[in-house]
VOPAGU-2260 file (C-alpha; in pm, 1 decimal, decimal comma):
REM VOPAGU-2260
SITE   aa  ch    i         X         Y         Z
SITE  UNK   A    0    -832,4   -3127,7    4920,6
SITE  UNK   A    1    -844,2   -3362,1    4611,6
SITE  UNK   A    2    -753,7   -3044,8    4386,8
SITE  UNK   A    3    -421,9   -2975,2    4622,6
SITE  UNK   A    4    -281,3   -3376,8    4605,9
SITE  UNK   A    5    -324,8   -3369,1    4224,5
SITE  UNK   A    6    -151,8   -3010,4    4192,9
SITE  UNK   A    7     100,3   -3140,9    4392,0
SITE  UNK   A    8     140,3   -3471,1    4214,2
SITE  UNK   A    9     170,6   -3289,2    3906,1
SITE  UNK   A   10     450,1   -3065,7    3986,7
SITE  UNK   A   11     641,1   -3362,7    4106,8
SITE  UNK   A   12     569,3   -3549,0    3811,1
SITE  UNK   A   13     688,4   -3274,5    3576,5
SITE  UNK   A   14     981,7   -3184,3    3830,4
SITE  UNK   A   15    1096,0   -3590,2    3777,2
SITE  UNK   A   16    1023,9   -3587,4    3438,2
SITE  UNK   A   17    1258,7   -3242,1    3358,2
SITE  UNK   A   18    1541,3   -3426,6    3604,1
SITE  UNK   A   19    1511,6   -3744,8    3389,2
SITE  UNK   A   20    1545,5   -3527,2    3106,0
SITE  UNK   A   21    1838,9   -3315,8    3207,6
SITE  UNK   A   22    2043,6   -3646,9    3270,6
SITE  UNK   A   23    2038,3   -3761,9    2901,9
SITE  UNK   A   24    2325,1   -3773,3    2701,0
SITE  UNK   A   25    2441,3   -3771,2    2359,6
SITE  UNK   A   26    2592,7   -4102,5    2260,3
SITE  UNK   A   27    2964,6   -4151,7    2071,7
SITE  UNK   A   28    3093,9   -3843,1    2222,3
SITE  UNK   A   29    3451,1   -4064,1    2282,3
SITE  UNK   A   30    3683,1   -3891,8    1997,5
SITE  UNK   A   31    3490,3   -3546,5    1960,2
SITE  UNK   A   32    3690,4   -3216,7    1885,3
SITE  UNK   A   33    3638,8   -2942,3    2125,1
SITE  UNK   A   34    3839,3   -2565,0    2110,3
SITE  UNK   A   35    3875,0   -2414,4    2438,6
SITE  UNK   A   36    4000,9   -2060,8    2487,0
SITE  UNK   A   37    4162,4   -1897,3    2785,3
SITE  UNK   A   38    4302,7   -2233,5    2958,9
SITE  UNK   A   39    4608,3   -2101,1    3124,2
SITE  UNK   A   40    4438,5   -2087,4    3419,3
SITE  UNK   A   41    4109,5   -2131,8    3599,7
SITE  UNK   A   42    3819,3   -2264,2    3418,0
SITE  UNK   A   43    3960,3   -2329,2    3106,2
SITE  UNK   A   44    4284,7   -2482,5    3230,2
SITE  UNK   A   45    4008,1   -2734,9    3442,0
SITE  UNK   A   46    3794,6   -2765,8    3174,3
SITE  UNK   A   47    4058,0   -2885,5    2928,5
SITE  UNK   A   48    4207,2   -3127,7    3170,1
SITE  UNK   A   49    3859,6   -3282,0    3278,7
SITE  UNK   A   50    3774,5   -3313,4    2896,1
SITE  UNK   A   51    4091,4   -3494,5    2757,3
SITE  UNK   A   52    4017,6   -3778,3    3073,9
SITE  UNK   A   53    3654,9   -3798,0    2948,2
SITE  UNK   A   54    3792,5   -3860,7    2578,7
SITE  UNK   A   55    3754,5   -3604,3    2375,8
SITE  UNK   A   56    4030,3   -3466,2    2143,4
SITE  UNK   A   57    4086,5   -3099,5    2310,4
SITE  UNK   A   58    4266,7   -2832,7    2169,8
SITE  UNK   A   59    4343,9   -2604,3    2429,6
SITE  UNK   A   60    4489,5   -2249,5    2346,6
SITE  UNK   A   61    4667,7   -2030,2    2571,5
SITE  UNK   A   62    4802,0   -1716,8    2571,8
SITE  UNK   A   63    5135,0   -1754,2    2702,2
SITE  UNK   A   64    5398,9   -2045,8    2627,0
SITE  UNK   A   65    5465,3   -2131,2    3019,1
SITE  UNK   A   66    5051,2   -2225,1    3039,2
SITE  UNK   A   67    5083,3   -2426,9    2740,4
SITE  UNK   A   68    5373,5   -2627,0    2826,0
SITE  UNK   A   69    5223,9   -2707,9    3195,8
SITE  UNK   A   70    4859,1   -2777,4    3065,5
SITE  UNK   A   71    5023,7   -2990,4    2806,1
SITE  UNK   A   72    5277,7   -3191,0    3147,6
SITE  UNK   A   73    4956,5   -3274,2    3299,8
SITE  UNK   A   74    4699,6   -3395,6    2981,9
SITE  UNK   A   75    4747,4   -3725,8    2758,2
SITE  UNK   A   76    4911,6   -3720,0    2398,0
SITE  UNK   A   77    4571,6   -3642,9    2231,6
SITE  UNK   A   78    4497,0   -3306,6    2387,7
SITE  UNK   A   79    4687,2   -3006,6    2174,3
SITE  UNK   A   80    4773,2   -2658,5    2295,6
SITE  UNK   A   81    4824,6   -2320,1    2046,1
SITE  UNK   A   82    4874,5   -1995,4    2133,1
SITE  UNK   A   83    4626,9   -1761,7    2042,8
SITE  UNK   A   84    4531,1   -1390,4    2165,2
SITE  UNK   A   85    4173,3   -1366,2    2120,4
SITE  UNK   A   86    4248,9    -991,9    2059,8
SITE  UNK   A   87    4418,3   -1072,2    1721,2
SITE  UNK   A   88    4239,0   -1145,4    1416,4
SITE  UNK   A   89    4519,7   -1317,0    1270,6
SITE  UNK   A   90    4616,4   -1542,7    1491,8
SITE  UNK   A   91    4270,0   -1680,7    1546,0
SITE  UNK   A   92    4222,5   -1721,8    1157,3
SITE  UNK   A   93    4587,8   -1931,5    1168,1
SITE  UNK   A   94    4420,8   -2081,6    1483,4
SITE  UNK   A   95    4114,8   -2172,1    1264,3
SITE  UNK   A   96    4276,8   -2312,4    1018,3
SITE  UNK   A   97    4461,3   -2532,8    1181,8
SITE  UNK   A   98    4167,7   -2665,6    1361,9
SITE  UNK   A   99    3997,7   -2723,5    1012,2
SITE  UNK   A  100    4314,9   -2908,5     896,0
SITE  UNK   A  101    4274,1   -3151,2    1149,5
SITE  UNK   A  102    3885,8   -3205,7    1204,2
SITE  UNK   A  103    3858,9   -3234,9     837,8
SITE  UNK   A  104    3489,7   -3335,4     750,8
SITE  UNK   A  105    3425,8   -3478,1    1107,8
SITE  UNK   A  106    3353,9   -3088,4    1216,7
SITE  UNK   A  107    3387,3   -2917,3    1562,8
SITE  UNK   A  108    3181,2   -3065,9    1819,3
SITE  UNK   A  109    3247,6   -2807,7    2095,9
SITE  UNK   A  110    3392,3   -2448,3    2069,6
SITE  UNK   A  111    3434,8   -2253,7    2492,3
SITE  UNK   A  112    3431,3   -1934,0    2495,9
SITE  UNK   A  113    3634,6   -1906,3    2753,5
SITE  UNK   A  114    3895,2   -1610,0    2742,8
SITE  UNK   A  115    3817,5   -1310,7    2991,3
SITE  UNK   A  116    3980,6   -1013,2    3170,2
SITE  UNK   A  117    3885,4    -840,2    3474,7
SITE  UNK   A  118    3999,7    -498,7    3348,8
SITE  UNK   A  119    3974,4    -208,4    3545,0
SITE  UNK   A  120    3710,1    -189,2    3788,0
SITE  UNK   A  121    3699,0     151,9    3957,2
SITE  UNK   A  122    3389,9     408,7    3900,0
SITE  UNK   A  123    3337,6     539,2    3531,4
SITE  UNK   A  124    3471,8     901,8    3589,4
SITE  UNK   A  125    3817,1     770,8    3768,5
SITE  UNK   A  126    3850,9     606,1    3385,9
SITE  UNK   A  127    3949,7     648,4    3006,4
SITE  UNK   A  128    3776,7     497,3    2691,1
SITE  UNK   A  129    4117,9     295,2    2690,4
SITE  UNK   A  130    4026,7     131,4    3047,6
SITE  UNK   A  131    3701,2      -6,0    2905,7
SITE  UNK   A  132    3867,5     -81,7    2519,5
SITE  UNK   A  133    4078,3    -385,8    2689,8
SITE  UNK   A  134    3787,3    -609,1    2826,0
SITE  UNK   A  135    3532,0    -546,2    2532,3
SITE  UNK   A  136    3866,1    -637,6    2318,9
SITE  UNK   A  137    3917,6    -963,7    2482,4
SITE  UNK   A  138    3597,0   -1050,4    2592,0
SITE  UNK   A  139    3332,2    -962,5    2388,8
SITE  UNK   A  140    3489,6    -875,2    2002,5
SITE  UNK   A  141    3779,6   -1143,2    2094,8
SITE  UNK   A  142    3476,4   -1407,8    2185,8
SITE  UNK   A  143    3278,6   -1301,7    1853,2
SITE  UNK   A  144    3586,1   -1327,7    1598,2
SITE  UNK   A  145    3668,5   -1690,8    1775,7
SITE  UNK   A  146    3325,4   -1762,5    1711,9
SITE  UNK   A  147    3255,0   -1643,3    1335,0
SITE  UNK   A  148    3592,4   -1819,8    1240,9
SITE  UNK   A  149    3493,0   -2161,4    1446,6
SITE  UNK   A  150    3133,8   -2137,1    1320,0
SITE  UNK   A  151    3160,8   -2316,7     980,5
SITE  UNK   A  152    3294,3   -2611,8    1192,8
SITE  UNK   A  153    3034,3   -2619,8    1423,8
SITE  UNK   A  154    2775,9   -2636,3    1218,8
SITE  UNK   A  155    2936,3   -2919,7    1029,9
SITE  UNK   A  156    2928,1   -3158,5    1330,3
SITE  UNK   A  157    2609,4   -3009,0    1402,8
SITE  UNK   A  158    2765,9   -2927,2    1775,1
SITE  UNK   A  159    2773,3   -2680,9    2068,0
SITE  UNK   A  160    2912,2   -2304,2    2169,8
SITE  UNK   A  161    2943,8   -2290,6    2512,9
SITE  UNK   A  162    2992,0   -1892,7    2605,0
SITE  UNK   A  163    3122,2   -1792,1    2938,2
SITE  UNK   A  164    2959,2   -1498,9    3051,5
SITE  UNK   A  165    2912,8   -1363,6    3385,0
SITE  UNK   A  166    2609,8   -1231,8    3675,1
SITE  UNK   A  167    2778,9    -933,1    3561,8
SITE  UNK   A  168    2655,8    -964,4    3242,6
SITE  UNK   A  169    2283,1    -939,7    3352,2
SITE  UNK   A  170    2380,8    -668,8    3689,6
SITE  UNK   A  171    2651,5    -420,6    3679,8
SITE  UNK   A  172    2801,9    -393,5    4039,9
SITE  UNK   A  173    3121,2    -149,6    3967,8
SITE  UNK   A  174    3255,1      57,2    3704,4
SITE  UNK   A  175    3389,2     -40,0    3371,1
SITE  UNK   A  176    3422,0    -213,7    3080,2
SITE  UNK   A  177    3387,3    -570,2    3248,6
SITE  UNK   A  178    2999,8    -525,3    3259,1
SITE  UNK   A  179    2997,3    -389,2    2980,8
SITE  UNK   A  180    3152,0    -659,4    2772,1
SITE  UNK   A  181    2935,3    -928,6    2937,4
SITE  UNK   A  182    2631,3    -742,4    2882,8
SITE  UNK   A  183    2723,5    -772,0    2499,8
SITE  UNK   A  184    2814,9   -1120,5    2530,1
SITE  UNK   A  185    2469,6   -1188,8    2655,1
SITE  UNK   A  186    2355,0   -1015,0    2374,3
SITE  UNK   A  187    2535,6   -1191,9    2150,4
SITE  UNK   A  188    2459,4   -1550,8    2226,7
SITE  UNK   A  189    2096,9   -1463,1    2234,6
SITE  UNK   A  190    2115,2   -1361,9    1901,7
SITE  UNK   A  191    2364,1   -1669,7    1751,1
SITE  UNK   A  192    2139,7   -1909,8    1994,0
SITE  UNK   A  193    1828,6   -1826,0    1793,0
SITE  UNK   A  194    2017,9   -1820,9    1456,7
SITE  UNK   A  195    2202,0   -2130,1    1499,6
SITE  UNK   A  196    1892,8   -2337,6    1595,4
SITE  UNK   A  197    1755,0   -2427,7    1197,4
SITE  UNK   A  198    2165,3   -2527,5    1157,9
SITE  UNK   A  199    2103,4   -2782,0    1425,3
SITE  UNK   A  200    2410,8   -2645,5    1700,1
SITE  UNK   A  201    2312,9   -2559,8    2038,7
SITE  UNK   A  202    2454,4   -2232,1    2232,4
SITE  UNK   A  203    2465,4   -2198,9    2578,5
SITE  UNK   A  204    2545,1   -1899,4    2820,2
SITE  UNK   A  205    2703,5   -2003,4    3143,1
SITE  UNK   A  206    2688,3   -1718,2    3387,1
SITE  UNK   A  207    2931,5   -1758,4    3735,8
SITE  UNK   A  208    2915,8   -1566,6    3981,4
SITE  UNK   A  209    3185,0   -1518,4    4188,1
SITE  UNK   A  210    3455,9   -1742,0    4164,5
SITE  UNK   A  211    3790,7   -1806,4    4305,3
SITE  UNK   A  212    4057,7   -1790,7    3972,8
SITE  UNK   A  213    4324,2   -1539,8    3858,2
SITE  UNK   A  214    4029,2   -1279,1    3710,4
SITE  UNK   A  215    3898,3   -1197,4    4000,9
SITE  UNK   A  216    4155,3   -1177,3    4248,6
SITE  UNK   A  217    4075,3    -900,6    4492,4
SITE  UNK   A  218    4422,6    -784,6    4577,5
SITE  UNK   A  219    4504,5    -749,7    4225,1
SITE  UNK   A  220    4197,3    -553,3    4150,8
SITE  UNK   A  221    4255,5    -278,0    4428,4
SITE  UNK   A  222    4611,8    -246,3    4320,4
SITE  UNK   A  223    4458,8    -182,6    4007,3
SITE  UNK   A  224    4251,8      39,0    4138,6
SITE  UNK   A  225    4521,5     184,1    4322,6
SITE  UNK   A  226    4724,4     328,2    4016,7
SITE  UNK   A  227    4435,8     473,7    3910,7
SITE  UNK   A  228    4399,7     659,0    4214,7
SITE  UNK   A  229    4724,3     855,1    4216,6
SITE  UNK   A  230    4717,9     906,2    3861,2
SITE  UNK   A  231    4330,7    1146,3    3917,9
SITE  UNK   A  232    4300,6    1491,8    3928,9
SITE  UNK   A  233    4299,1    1656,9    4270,6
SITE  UNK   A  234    3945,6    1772,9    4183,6
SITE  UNK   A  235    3801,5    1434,3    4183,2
SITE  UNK   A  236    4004,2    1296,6    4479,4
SITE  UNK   A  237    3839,3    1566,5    4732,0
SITE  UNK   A  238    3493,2    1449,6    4563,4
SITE  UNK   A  239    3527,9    1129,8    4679,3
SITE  UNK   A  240    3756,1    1175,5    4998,8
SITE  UNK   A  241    4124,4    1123,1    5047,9
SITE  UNK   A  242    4030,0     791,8    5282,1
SITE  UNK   A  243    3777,4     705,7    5041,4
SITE  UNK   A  244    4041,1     370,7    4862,1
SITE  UNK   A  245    4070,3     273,5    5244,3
SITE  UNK   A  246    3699,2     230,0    5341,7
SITE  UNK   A  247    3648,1      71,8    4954,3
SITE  UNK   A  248    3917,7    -184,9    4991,8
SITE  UNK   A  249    3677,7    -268,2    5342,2
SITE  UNK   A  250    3345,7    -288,5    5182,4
SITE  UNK   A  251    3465,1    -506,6    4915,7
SITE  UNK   A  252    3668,8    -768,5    5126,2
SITE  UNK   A  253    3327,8    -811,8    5303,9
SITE  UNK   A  254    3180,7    -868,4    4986,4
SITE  UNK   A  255    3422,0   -1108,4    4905,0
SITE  UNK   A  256    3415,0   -1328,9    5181,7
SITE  UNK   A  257    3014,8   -1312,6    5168,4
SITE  UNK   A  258    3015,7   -1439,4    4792,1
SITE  UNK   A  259    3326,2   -1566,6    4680,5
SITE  UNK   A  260    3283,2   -1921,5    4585,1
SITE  UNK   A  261    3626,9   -2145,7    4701,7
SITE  UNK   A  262    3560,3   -2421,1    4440,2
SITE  UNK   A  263    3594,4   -2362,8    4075,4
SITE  UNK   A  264    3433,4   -2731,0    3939,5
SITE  UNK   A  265    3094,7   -2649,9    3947,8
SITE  UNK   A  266    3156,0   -2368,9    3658,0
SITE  UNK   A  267    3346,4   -2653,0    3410,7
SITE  UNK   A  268    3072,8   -2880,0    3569,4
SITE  UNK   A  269    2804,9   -2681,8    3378,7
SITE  UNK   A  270    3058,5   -2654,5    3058,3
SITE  UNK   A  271    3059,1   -3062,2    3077,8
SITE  UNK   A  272    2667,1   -3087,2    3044,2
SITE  UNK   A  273    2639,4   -2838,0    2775,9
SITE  UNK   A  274    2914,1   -3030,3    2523,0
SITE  UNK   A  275    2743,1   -3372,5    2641,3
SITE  UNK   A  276    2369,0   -3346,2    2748,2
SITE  UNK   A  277    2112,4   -3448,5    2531,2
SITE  UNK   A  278    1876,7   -3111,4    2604,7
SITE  UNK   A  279    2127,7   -2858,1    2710,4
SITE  UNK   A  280    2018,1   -2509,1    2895,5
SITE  UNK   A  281    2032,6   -2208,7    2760,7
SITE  UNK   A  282    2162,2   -2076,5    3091,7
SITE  UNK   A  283    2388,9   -2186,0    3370,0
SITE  UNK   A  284    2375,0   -1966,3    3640,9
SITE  UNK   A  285    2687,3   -2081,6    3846,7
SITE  UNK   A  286    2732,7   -2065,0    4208,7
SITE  UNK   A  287    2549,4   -1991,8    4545,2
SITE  UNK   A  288    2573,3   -1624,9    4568,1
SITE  UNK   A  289    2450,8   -1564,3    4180,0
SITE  UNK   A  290    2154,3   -1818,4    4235,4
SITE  UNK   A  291    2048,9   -1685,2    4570,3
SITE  UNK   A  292    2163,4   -1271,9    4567,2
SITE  UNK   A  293    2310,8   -1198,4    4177,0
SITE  UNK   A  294    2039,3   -1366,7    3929,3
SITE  UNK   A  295    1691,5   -1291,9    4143,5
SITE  UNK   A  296    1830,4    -929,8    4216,9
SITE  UNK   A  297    1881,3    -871,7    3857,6
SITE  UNK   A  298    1499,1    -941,2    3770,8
SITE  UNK   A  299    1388,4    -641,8    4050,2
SITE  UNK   A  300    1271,2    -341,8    3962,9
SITE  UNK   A  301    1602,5    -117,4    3903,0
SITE  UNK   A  302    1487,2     103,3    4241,4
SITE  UNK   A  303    1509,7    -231,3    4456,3
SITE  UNK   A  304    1886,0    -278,4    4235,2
SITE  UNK   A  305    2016,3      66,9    4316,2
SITE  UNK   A  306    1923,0      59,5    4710,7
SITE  UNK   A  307    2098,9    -273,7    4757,4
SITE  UNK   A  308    2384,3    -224,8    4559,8
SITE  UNK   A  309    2402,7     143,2    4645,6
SITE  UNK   A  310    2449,3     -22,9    5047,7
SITE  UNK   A  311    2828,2    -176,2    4953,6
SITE  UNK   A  312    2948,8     162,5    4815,2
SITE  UNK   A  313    3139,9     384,5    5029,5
SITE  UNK   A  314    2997,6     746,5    5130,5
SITE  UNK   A  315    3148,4    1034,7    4871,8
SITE  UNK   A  316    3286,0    1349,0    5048,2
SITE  UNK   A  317    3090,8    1521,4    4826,6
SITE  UNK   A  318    2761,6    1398,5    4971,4
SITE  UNK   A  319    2882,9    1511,3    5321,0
SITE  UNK   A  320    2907,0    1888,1    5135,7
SITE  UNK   A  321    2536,8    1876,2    5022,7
């Protein structure tokens, strides 16, 4: 009995002591650079608002004018927006540049990778190599090239990189190059985490599941989809069944109102504690349905994976044949 009150004392111990832990913060934060991509909208556009109230000296890049000039209505005199597609390697080395002009010796205290497209999502023989080149473009070899240019910054205010990945960077629930890219971001901030460490500058991986912004908007994505659809050969049509876009469109608007999650905070949240928390995580797994369904399912066995996930897919036509 004496063995069980002691086991249990410990774990509560250790539980208070990691809590106490995970609420300390780094000190003279007020003034700190931070580059945040992708903040037209969603988490980004949050993020930078949140972090010009809290003090720090944001520059907030955009990809289109009209999000620039709104984010910059709504945010004091100290936050800056520049346009910048991640997807070109000379804008983000004028971006870079700039950013080095005006942090001078101080260094970059926070770089978010932020910037991500939804792509395509439709099953891998509906698609081209062009379907999947757009989201590893942006996401993954966009996020990297930010990152290399940044890095010299970073390591000079001995900061953070704060990568937004996704539970579809650890399962792959659809087709296409979405999963594909966040499997390499994963990959990557593994790698830069470990590297980075002698240097002094922390990375973190925050992984949402899924969230209510632009990206993931499930009208747009069957549209999408849609396109797609009239544009296949006849051949793979009849495999899958002329009603087959019908009875997808069903499965995944149940999905959607099983999982979605309404409000967005909790992501920028988790981007907050990694730019400002003494002992930051490695990994922020974001929202109900990727801590309860998403993150434990991706640690089964892949048989468990495939029968679950195999359950939200509609029937071929071509299985009715066998």
């Amino acid at each position: 009995m004496l063995y069980f009150v002691l086991l249990f004392l410990g774990i509560i111990s250790l539980w208070w002591h990691w809590r106490a832990r995970d609420r300390m913060k780094v000190t003279n934060l007020t003034g700190k650079y931070v580059f945040i991509t992708g903040c037209d909208t969603g988490f980004g556009n949050m993020a930078a608002k949140i972090l010009d109230k809290k003090g720090f000296r944001v520059f907030a890049s955009c990809l289109t004018e009209t999000g620039a000039k709104e984010l910059k209505a709504v945010t004091s005199k100290q936050l800056q927006t520049v346009l910048l597609d991640v997807r070109d390697s000379d804008s983000i080395k004028k971006v870079a540049a700039r950013v080095k002009a005006e942090v001078q010796s101080e260094g970059l205290w926070g770089l978010v990778n932020n910037a991500g497209i939804m792509g395509i999502s439709a099953p891998t023989d509906w698609l081209d190599i062009e379907h999947f080149r757009e989201p590893i473009e942006v996401n993954l070899i966009g996020l990297i090239n930010v990152t290399i240019n940044m890095l010299p910054l970073i390591k000079k205010a001995k900061g953070r990189i704060v990568n937004v990945s996704s539970v579809g960077g650890r399962l792959a629930f659809s087709g296409g190059g979405y999963f594909a890219s966040k499997f390499g971001v994963e990959g990557f901030n593994d790698s830069l985490r470990r590297d980075m460490k002698a240097f002094g500058v922390k990375v973190c991986c925050i992984q949402p599941g899924l969230f209510k912004t632009a990206l993931s908007n499930p009208a747009k994505i069957m549209k999408e989809k849609e396109v797609i659809w009239n544009k296949l050969h006849p051949d793979i049509k009849m495999q899958y069944g002329e009603d087959y876009l019908q009875k997808d469109a069903e499965k995944k608007q149940k999905l959607s109102k099983m999982c979605l999650n309404e409000d967005i905070s909790p992501v920028v949240q988790c981007m907050e504690h990694a730019l400002t928390s003494l002992h930051p995580h490695a990994h922020y797994v974001v929202g109900q349905d990727a801590k309860l369904f998403w993150n434990p399912l991706s640690r089964m066995p892949a048989i468990i994976q495939d029968l679950l996930l195999l359950q939200n897919r509609v029937e071929l036509a071509v299985s009715h044949a066998k």
